[in-house]
C-alpha positions in Angstrom: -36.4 47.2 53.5 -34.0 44.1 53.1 -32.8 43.9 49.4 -33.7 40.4 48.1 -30.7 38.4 46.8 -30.2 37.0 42.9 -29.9 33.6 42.4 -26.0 34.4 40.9 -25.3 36.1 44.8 -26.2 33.0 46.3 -24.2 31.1 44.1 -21.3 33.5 44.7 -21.4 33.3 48.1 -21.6 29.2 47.9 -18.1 29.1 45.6 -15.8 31.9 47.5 -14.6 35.0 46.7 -12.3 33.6 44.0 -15.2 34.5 41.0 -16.0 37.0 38.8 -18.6 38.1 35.8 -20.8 35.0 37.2 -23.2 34.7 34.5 -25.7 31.4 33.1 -24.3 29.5 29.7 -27.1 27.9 28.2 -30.1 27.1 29.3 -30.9 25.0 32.4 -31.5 21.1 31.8 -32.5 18.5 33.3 -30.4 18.1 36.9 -27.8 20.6 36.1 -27.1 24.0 34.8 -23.8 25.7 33.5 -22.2 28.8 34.6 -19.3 30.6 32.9 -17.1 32.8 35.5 -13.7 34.3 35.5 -11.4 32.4 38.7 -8.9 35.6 39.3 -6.2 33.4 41.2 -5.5 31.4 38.1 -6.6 34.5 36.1 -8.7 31.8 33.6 -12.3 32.0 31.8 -13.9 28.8 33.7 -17.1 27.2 33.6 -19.1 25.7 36.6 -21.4 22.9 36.3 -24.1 23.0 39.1 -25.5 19.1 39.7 -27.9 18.0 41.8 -26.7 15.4 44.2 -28.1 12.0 43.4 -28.9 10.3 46.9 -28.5 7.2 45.3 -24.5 7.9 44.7 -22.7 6.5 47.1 -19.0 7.7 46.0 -17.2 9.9 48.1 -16.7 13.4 46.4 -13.7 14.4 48.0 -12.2 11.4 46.7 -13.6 12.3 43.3 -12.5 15.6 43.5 -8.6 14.4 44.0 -9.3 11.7 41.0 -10.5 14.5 38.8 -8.2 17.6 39.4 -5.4 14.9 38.8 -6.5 14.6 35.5 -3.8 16.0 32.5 -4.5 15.6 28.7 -4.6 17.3 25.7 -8.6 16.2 24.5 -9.3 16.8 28.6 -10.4 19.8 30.5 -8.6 20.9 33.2 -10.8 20.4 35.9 -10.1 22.6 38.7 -12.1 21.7 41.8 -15.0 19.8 42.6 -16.9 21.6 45.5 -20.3 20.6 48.0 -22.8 23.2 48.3 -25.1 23.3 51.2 -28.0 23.7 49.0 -28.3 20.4 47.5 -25.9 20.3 44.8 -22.0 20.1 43.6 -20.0 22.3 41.2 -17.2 21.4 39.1 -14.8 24.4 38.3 -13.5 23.1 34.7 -11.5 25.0 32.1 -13.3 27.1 29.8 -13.3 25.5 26.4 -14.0 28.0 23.2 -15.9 26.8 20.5 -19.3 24.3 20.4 -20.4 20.8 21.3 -20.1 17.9 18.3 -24.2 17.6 18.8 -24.2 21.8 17.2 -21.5 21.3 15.2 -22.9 18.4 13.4 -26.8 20.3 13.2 -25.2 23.4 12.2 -23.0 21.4 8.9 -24.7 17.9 9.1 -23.0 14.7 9.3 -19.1 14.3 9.1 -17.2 12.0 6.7 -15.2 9.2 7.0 -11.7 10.8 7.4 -12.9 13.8 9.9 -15.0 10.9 11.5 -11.9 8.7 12.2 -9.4 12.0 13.2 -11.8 13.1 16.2 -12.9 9.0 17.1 -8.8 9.0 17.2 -8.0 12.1 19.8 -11.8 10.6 21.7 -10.1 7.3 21.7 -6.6 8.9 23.4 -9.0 10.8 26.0 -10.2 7.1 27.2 -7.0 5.4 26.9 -5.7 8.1 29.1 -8.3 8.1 31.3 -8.4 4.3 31.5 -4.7 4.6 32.2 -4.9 5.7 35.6 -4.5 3.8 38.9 -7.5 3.1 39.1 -9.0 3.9 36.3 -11.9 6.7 35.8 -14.5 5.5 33.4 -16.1 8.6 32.0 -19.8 6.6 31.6 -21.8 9.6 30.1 -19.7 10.3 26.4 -22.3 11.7 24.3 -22.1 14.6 21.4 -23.3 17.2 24.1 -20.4 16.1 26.0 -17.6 16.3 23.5 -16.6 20.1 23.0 -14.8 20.7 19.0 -12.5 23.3 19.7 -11.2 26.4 17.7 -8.1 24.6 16.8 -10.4 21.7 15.5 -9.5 19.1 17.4 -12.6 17.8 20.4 -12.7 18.3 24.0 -14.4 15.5 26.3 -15.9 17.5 29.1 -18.6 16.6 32.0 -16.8 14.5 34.6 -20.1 14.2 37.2 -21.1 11.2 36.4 -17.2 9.9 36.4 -16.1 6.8 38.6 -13.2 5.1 40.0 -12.9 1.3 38.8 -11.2 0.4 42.0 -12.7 -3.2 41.5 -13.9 -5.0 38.3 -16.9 -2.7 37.6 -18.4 -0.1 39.3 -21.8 1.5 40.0 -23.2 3.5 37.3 -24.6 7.1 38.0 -26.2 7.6 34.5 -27.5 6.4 31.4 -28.4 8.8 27.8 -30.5 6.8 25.6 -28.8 5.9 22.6 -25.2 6.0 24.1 -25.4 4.4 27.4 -24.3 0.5 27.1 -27.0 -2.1 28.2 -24.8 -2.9 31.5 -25.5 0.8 32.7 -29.0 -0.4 33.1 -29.3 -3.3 35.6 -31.0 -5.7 33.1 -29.0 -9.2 32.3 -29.1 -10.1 28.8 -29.0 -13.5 29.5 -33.1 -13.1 31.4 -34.6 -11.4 28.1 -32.0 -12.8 25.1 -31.2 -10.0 22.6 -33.9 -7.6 23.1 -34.1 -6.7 19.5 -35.5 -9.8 18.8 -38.4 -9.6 21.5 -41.4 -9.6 20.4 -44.0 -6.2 20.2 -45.7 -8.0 22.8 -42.6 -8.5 25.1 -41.1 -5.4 24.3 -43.2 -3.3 26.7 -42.9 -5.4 29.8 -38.8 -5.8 28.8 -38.5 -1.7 28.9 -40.8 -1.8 32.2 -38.2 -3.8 33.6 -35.1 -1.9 32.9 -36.8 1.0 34.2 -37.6 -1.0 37.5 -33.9 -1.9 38.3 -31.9 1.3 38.1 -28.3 1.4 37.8 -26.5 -1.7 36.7 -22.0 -1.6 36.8 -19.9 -0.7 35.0 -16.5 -1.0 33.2 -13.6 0.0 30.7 -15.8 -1.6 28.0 -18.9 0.6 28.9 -17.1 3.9 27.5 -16.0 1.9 24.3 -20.1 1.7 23.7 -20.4 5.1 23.5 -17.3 5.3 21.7 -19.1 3.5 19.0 -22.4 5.5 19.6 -20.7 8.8 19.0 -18.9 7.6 16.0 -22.6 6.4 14.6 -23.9 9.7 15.1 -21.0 11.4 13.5 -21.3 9.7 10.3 -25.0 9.7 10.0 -26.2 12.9 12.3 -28.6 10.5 14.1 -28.4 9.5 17.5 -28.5 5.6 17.7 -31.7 4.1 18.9 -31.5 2.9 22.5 -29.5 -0.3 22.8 -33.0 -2.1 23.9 -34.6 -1.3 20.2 -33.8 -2.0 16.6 -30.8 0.1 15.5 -30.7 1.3 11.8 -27.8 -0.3 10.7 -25.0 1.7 9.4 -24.9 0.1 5.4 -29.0 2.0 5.5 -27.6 5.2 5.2 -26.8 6.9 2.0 -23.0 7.5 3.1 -19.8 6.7 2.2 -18.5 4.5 4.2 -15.6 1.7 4.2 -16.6 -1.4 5.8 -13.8 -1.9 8.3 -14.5 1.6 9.8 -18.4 0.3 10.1 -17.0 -2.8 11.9 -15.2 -1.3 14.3 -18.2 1.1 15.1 -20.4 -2.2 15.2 -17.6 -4.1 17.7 -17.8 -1.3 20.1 -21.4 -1.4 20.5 -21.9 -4.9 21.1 -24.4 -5.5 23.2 -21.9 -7.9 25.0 -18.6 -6.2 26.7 -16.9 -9.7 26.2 -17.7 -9.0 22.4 -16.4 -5.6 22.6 -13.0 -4.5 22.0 -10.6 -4.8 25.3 -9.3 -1.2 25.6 -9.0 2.1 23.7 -5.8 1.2 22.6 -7.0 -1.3 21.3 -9.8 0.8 19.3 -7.0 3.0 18.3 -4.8 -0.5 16.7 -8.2 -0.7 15.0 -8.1 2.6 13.6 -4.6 3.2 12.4 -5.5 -0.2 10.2 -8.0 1.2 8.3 -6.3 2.6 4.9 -4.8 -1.1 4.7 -8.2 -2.7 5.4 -10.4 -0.8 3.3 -7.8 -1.2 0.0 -7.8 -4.9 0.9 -11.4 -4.8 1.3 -12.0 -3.0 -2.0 -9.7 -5.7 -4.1 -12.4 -8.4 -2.3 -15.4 -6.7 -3.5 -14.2 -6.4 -6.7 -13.3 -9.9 -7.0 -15.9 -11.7 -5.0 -18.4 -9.1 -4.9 -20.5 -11.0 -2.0 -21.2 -7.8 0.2 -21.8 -10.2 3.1 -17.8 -11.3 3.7 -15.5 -9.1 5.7 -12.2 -9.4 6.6 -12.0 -8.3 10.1 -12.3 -10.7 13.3 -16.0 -10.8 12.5 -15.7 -13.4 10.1 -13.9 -15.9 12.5 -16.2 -18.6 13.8 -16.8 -18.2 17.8 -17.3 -22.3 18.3 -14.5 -24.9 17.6 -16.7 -27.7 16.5 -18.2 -25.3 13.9 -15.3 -24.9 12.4 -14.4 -28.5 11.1 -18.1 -29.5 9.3 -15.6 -28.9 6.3 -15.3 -32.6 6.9 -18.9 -33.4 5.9 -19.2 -31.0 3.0 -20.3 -32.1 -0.4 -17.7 -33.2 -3.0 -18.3 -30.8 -5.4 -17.8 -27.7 -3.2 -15.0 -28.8 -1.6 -12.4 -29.2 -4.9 -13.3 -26.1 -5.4 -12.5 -24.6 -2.6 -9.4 -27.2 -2.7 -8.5 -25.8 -6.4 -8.4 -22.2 -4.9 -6.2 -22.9 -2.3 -3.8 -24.9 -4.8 -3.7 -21.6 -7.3 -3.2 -19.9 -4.5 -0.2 -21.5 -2.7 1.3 -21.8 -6.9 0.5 -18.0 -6.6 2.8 -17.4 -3.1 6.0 -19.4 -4.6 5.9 -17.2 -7.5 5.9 -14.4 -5.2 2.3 -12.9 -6.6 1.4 -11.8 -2.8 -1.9 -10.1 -4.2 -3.1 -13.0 -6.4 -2.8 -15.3 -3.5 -4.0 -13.0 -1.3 -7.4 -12.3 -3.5 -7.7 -16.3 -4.4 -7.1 -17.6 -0.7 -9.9 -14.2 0.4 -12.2 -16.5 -2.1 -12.2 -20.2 -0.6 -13.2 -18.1 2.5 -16.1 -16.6 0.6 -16.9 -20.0 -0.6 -16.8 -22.0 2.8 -16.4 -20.0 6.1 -15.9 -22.7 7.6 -12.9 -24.6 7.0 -9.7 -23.9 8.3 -7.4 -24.0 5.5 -8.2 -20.5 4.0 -7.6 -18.8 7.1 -4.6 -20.9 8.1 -3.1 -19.9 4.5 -3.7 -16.2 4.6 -2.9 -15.7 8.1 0.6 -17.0 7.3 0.5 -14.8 3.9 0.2 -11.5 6.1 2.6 -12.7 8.6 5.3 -13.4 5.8 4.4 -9.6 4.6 4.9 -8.2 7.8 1.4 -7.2 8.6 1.4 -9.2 12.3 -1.7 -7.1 13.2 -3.7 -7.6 10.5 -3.4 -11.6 10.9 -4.0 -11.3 14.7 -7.4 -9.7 13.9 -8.3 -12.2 11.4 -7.0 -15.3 13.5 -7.2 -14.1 17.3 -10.9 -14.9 17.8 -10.6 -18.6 17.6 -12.2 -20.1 20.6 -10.1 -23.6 20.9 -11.6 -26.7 22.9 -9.2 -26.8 25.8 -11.4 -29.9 27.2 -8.8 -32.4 25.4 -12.2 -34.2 24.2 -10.6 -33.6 20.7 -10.3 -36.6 18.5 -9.8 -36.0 15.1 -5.6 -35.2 13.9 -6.2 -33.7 11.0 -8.7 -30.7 13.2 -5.7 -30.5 16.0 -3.0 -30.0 13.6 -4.9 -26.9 11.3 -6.1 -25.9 14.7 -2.4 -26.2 15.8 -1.0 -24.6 12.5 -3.0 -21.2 13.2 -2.5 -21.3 16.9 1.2 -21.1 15.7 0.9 -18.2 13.2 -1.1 -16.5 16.2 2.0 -16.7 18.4 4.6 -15.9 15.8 2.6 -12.8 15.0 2.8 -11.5 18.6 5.8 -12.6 19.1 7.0 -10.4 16.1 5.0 -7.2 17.9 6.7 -8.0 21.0 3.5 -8.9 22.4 5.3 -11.9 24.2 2.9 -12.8 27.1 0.0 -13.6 24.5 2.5 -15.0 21.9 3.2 -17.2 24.9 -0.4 -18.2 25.4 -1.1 -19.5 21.7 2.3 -20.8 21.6 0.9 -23.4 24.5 -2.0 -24.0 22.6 -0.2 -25.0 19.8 2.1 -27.7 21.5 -1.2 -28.6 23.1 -3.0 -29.0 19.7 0.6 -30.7 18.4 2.5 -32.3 21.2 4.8 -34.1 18.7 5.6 -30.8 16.8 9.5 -30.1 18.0 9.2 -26.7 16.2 5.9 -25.4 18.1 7.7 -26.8 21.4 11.1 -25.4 20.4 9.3 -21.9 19.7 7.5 -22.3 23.1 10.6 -22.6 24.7 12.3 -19.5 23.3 9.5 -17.4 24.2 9.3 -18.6 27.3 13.2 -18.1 27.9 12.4 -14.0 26.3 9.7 -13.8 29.2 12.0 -15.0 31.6 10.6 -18.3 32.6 14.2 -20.1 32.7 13.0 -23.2 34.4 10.0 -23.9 32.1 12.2 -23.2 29.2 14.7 -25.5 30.4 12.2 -28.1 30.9 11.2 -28.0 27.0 14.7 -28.1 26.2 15.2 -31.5 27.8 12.2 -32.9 25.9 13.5 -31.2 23.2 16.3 -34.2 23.3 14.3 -36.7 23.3 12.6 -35.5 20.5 13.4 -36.1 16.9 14.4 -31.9 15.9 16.0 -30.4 13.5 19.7 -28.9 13.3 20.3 -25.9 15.0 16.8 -26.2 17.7 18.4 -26.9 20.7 21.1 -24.4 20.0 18.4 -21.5 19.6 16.3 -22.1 22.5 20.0 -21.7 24.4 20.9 -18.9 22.8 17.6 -17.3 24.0 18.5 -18.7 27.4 21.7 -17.6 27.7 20.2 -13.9 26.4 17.8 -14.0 28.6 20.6 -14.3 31.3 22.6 -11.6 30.1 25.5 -13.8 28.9 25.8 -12.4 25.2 29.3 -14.0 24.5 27.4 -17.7 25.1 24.0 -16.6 23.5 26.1 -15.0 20.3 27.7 -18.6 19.9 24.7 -20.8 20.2 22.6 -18.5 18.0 25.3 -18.0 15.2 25.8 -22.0 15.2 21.7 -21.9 15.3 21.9 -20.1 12.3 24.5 -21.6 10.8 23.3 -25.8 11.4 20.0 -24.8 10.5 17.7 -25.3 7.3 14.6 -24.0 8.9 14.4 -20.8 7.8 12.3 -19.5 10.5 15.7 -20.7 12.8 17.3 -18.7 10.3 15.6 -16.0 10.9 15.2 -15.9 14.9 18.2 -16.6 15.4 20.3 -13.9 12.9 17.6 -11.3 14.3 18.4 -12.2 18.1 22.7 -12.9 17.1 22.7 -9.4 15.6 21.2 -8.2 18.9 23.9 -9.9 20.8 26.5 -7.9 18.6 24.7 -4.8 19.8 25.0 -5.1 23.1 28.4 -6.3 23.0 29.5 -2.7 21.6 30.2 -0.8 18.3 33.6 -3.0 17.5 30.8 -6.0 17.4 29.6 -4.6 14.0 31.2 -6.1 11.6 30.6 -9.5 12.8 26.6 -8.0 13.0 26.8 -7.0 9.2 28.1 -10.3 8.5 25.3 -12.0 10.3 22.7 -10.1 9.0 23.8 -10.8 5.4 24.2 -14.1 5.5 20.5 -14.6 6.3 19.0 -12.2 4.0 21.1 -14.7 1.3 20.0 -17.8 3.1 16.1 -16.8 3.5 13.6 -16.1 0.5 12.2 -12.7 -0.5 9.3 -13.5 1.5 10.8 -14.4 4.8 13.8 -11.9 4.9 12.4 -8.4 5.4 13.4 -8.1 9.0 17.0 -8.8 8.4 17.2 -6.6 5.4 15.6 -3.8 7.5 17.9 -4.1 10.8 21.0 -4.3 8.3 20.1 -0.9 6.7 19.8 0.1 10.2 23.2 -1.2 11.1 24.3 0.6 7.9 23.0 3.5 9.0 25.1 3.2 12.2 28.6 2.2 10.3 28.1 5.7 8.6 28.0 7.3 11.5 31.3 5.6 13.3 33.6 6.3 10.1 33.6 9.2 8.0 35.9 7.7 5.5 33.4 4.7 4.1 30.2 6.9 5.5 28.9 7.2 1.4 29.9 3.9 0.6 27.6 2.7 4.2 24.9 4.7 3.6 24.8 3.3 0.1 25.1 -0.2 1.3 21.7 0.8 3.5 19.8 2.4 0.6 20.7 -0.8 -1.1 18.8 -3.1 1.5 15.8 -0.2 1.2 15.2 0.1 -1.9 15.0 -3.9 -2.2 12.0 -3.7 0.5 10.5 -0.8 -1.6 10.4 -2.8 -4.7 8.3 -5.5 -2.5 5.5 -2.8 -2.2 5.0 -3.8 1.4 7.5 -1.2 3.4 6.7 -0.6 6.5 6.5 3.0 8.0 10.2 3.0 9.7 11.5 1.7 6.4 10.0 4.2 3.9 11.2 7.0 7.1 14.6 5.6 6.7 14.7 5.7 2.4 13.8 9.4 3.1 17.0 9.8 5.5 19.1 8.1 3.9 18.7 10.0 0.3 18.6 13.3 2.1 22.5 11.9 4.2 23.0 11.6 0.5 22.2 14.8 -0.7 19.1 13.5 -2.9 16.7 15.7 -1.5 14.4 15.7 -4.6 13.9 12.0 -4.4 13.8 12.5 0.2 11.4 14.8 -0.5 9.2 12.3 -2.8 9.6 9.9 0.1 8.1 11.8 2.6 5.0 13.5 0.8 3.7 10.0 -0.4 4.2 9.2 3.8 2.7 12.0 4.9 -0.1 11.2 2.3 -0.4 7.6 3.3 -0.3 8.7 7.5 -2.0 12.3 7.5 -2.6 11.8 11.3 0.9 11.0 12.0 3.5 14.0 13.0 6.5 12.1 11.7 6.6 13.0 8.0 5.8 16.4 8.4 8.7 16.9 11.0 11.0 15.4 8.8 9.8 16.9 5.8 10.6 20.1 7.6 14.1 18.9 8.6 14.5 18.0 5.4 14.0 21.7 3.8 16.3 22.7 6.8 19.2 20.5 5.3 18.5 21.6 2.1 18.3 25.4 2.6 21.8 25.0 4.9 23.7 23.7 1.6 22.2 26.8 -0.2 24.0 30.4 -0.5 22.0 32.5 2.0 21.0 34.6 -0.4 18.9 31.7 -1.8 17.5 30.4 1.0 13.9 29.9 1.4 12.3 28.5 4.4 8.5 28.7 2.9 8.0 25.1 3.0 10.3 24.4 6.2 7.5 26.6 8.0 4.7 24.6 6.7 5.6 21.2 7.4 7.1 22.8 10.9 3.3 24.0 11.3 2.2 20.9 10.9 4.0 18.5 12.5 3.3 20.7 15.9 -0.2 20.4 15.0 0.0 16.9 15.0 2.6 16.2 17.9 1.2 15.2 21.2 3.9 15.9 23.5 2.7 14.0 26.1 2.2 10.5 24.4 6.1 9.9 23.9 9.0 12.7 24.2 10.7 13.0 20.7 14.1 14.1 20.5 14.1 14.8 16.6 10.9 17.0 17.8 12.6 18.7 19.7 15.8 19.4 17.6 13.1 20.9 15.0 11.8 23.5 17.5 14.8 24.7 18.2 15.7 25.3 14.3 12.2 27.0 14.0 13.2 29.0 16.9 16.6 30.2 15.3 14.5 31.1 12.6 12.5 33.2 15.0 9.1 30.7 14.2 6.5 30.3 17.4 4.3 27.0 17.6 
């Protein structure tokens, strides 16, 4: 008598000899079922996900299966194979991941908090930017707690790649859809036949839901994982899933949790029903993210002077139509001086250097009309003068100009013109020059008489390498009525642009020099000292002397970027002569301290205070640094690694019978924690394993 075969035989037979200790994980769901077995040519615990073949599916899965395996990440699987059986279905071989989905975590200890919240939305935000990163990019279309593994380390694991795709056009085909995470363009249903479906109707709503479950699959796109992105996060914070994105959703403020209110926008952003209103990209969730200490202290100074819960900061205050946003013009008298009073006080407040009482006074003419310009204008030019580009972007970048020329009125085109240019100068800062480009255009177009919007126009253009168009705005340029010192920048940044430094240190220094615009001043010191940089080490002198002269020249305000690339130059000078390296590196604690005082120092600066007093032997004062860094950016490996290079240095200068490295091999264990290797290779990273190693420490 024939013995009859198991089910697990069959399924043996189907994947090869390569598998052992075959056995079910979990029960079987749905279309699919899980398998945990041990692959003895890699000699790794694996775990095979059995799927029914969908016959409405029309991507290739060999292709798939090439896409997939390719994949590399630290939050990823490594996903081995992707096989066909002949029985109807396809297994994915993935790495086994030890621990348990978000979906048990979160029922076994209930909902997360704000700062655990935000550290796993990070590394699930990397995931996507990685996988949206490749050529083309995969868009993982089912991210979902049962689909997000937390690890024993603690950090999350996005598994389940069948219902993956290849964007190899603007959107692609959806293979599946879980209530509550899946965006509305998974489901072929246009908004734009039904309106917002949370407003239909109890009547409607039934024959709305018919329809979506009449049309099957709708496409798909970056945007659509950024949905469940926001989904996810929801249930994290409250331990609910979110309703379907067809029904009412119980908004986040509901819930009896502690929550900051630019973490609750971002969430809200990524589930838009819209993908236009969506965030662009992951990385662009992530810019998002790393904002959010700054954004919830300036939030929490609002509330407590305004207290009207309804205002926000973020880009969801800015008005989406132009003509909306000059009915200031038709306001009553008495609102308007008051609004017109705050600004006053506020601008009073800025020349006497009170940053947060201008900041709080200009956040309350917003709070008092949302819809005049001036407020805005005022404070995005407040954060750009404190450095905080990104911050302004997201408050300004969501302006929707008229670019039908149908506009009349001056006063409209030159505020409109005025932010347009605050826009630009705040990519331009971040290096962002194709959309510093874009709003600087707008800006000329708003202001076609305005030499400085041109003149600006024309060095970025001359950065991006358009030579011709920037030689074109310098001609106008001339028959303009400019300033001292305009023409001679925009050929500096032309001549830089060529590669001819000698020429491009000339025009800039005299650009510096003619000028008494201090944002000339300022571009063109920044981009002289860069000249001296790439004319060599014996150029540094004449860098120093640049540099100084327009930290002198410019206010407090306006001169944080030369003070900051003279300590760095400082820093250098120490480094090329041992007899003046105290007196240098004195001269660049100098220049740091002075942005300390401000209160506004940037990461790199308060990283270089830290270096600088431990070159100095002040490792006490280093050491204060760095913890109040590593405080302020928990997520970020930097101050650990140097807090741990720090003990290093300080344990070298000690007798060795009073060395302790204790602390070295905590802030060691934590940087490494924190480190992603594959992000961006870091030398000083590396320099600290091999210490630990001499010290006979393992990751």
């Amino acid at each position: 008598m024939q013995k009859t075969r198991t089910p697990l035989e069959d399924l043996a037979e189907i994947l090869g000899g390569d598998f052992t200790d075959l056995r079910p994980l979990g029960e079987e769901g749905g279309m699919s079922r899980l398998f945990r077995a041990h692959k003895t040519s890699l000699d790794v615990d694996v775990v095979i996900k059995r799927m029914r073949v969908d016959p409405r599916r029309p991507a290739d899965v060999q292709r798939e299966a090439r896409v997939m395996t390719a994949l590399r990440h630290q939050f990823l699987p490594r996903i081995f194979d992707l096989k066909m059986g002949g029985d109807g279905y396809c297994y994915t071989v993935m790495e086994y991941i030890p621990g348990e989905t978000l979906r048990q975590y979160v029922t076994r200890r209930g909902a997360l908090n704000q700062k655990q919240t935000v550290f796993w939305l990070r590394q699930l935000c990397q995931a996507v930017v990685y996988m949206h990163g490749q050529n083309p990019p995969v868009i993982h279309s089912d991210i979902k707690p049962e689909n997000i593994m937390i690890t024993t380390s603690g950090d999350i694991c996005l598994i389940d790649f069948n219902a993956s795709l290849e964007l190899r056009d603007e959107s692609a085909e959806a293979v599946a859809a879980t209530a509550g995470y899946a965006a509305p363009e998974q489901y072929d249903v246009p908004l734009d036949r039904f309106g917002d479906p949370r407003l239909l109707t109890p009547e409607q709503l039934p024959v709305y839901e018919m329809a979506c479950r009449a049309q099957g699959m709708g496409r798909v796109t970056v945007r659509t994982d950024l949905y469940a992105v926001g989904a996810v996060a929801y249930f994290m914070l409250t331990g609910y899933n979110p309703a379907p994105w067809n029904q009412d959703r119980i908004s986040l403020e509901r819930y009896d949790i502690t929550l900051g209110d630019p973490l609750r926008q971002v969430i809200e952003r990524c589930m838009e029903l819209r993908p236009a209103a969506r965030f662009s990209s992951g990385k662009e969730v992530l810019r998002a993210l790393d904002g959010l200490a700054k954004m919830d202290r300036r939030y929490r100074s609002w509330r407590r002077s305004c207290r009207i819960a309804a205002l926000t900061i973020g880009a969801g205050l800015i008005l989406s139509a132009f003509t909306m946003l000059w009915g200031w013009m038709l306001l009553g008298e008495e609102t308007g001086s008051a609004y017109n009073d705050l600004i006053r006080r506020a601008q009073e407040l800025g020349d006497q250097m009170d940053y947060a009482g201008q900041e709080e006074l200009l956040l309350q003419a917003v709070a008092l009309d949302r819809q005049r310009p001036e407020a805005y204008v005022n404070l995005g030019g407040l954060l750009y003068r404190l450095g905080d580009y990104q911050q302004a972007i997201d408050l300004l970048s969501e302006m929707d100009p008229d670019r039908t020329g149908a506009l009349r009125d001056t006063e409209a085109a030159q505020a409109q013109g005025q932010l347009q240019y605050i826009l630009a100068s705040c990519y331009y800062q971040q290096e962002e020059y194709e959309e510093a480009l874009e709003a600087y255009r707008l800006a000329a177009y708003f202001c076609p008489e305005e030499a400085s919007y041109q003149r600006d126009l024309a060095v970025c253009c001359a950065r991006l390498g358009y030579m011709e168009d920037a030689k074109e705005i310098i001609a106008e340029l001339e028959g303009m009525q400019t300033l001292p010192g305009d023409v001679e920048l925009v050929s500096g940044e032309i001549a830089y642009a060529a590669g001819e430094y000698e020429n491009a240190l000339e025009d800039l220094s005299e650009a510096a020099r003619l000028s008494e615009d201090h944002t000339v001043i300022s571009r063109a010191s920044l981009q002289a000292a860069q000249c001296c940089r790439q004319l060599g080490d014996e150029r540094i002198d004449q860098e120093i002397e640049i540099l100084e002269t327009a930290s002198r020249r410019l206010d407090a305000s306006e001169n944080g970027a030369q003070l900051q690339l003279l300590s760095e130059t400082w820093i250098r000078r120490a480094g090329m002569d041992s007899a003046l390296r105290e007196e240098s590196y004195e001269q660049a604690l100098s220049c740091l301290q002075e942005l300390m005082a401000r209160g506004q120092a940037p990461f790199a600066v308060r990283q270089n205070t830290a270096l600088v007093l431990e070159y100095l032997g002040r490792f006490e004062e280093a050491e204060e640094v760095l913890l109040q860094l590593q405080e302020d950016f928990p997520q970020d490996y930097r101050p650990p690694m140097r807090l741990a290079l720090l003990y290093a240095d300080r344990e070298g200068n000690r007798t060795a019978g009073e060395r302790d490295y204790t602390e070295f091999e905590t802030a060691y264990r934590q940087a490494v924690q924190l480190y992603d290797p594959s992000a961006a290779p870091d030398s000083e990273m590396t320099r600290l394993e091999e210490l630990a190693a001499q010290l006979g420490l393992s990751p």
